[in-house]
C-alpha positions in Angstrom: 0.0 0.0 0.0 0.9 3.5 -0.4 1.2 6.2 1.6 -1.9 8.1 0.0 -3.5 5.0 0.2 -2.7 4.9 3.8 -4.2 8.6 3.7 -7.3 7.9 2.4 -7.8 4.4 4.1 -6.8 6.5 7.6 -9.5 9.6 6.6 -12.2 7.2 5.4 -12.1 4.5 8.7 -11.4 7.4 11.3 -14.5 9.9 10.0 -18.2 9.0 10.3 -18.8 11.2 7.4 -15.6 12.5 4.7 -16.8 14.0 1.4 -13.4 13.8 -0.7 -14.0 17.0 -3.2 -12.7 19.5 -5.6 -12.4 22.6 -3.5 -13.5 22.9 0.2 -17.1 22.6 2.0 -17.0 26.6 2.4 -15.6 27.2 -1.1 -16.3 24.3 -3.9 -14.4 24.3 -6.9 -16.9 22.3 -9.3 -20.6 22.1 -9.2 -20.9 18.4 -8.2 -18.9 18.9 -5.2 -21.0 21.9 -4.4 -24.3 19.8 -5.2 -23.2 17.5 -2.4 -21.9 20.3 0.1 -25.8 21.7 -0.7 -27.3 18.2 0.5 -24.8 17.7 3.4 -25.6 21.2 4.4 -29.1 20.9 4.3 -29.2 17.6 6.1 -27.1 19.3 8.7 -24.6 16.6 8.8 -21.1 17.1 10.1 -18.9 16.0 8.1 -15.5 16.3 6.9 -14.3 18.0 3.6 -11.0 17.1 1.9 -9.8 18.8 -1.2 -8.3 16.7 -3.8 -7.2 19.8 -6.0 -4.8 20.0 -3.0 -2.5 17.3 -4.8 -3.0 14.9 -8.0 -1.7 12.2 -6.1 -4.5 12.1 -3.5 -6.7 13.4 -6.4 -5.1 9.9 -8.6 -5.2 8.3 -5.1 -9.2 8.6 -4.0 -10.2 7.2 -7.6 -7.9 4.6 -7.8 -9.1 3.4 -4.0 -12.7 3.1 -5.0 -12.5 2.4 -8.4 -14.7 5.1 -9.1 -14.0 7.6 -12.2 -15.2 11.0 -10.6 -15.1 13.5 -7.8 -16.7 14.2 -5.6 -17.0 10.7 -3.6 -18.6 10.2 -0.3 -17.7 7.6 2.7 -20.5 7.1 5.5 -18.8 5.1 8.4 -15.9 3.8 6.4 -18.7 2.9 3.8 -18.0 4.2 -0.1 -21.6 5.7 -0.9 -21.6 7.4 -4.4 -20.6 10.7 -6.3 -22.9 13.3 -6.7 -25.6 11.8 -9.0 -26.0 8.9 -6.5 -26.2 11.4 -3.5 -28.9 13.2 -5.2 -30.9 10.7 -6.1 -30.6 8.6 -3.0 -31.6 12.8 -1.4 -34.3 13.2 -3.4 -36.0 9.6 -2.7 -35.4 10.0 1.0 -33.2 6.7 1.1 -29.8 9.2 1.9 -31.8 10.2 5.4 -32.6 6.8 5.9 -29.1 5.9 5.6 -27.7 8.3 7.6 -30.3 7.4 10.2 -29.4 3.7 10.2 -25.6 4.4 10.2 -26.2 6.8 13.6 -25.7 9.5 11.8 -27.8 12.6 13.0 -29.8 14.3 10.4 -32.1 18.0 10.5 -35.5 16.9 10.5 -37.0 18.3 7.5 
């Protein structure tokens, strides 16, 4: 393993909730990372932003750890969940609260 792999593995296991992104959770740098930061906001779960534009390895790194193509990717107790069309939809049908709920993860009632 590498060391961003250790990075990543280290973020993902010791945060209930990391969003890795383009940008940060105050300042988004693409609009899919700033759909999610919307939903996360909304929800009023704390989570934990971390900029991949901060360095292509961790940017090479998160995709290559998931196997997933695109940013923005979001971990729910160590748990990959989606990007941002995934988040969205799972938002929009409820089943995202649900989740949250059933991880112990508090949510703002809507």
């Amino acid at each position: 393993m590498t060391a961003i792999h250790d990075f990543i593995d280290n973020e993902v296991k010791s945060n209930d909730v990391v969003l890795f992104m383009k940008g940060t959770p105050n300042q988004p740098l693409c609009g899919f990372s700033g759909q999610v930061v919307q939903i996360l906001d909304y929800l009023g779960v704390d989570y934990k932003g971390i900029n991949v534009l901060a360095s292509d390895e961790l940017r090479q790194g998160i995709k290559e750890y998931t196997n997933w193509p695109t940013i923005p990717q979001l971990y729910v107790k160590g748990e990959f969940v989606g990007g941002c069309d995934i988040v969205r939809e799972m938002f929009q049908s409820g089943e995202l609260q649900s989740f949250f709920a059933d991880k112990g993860i508090a949510v703002r009632a809507a």
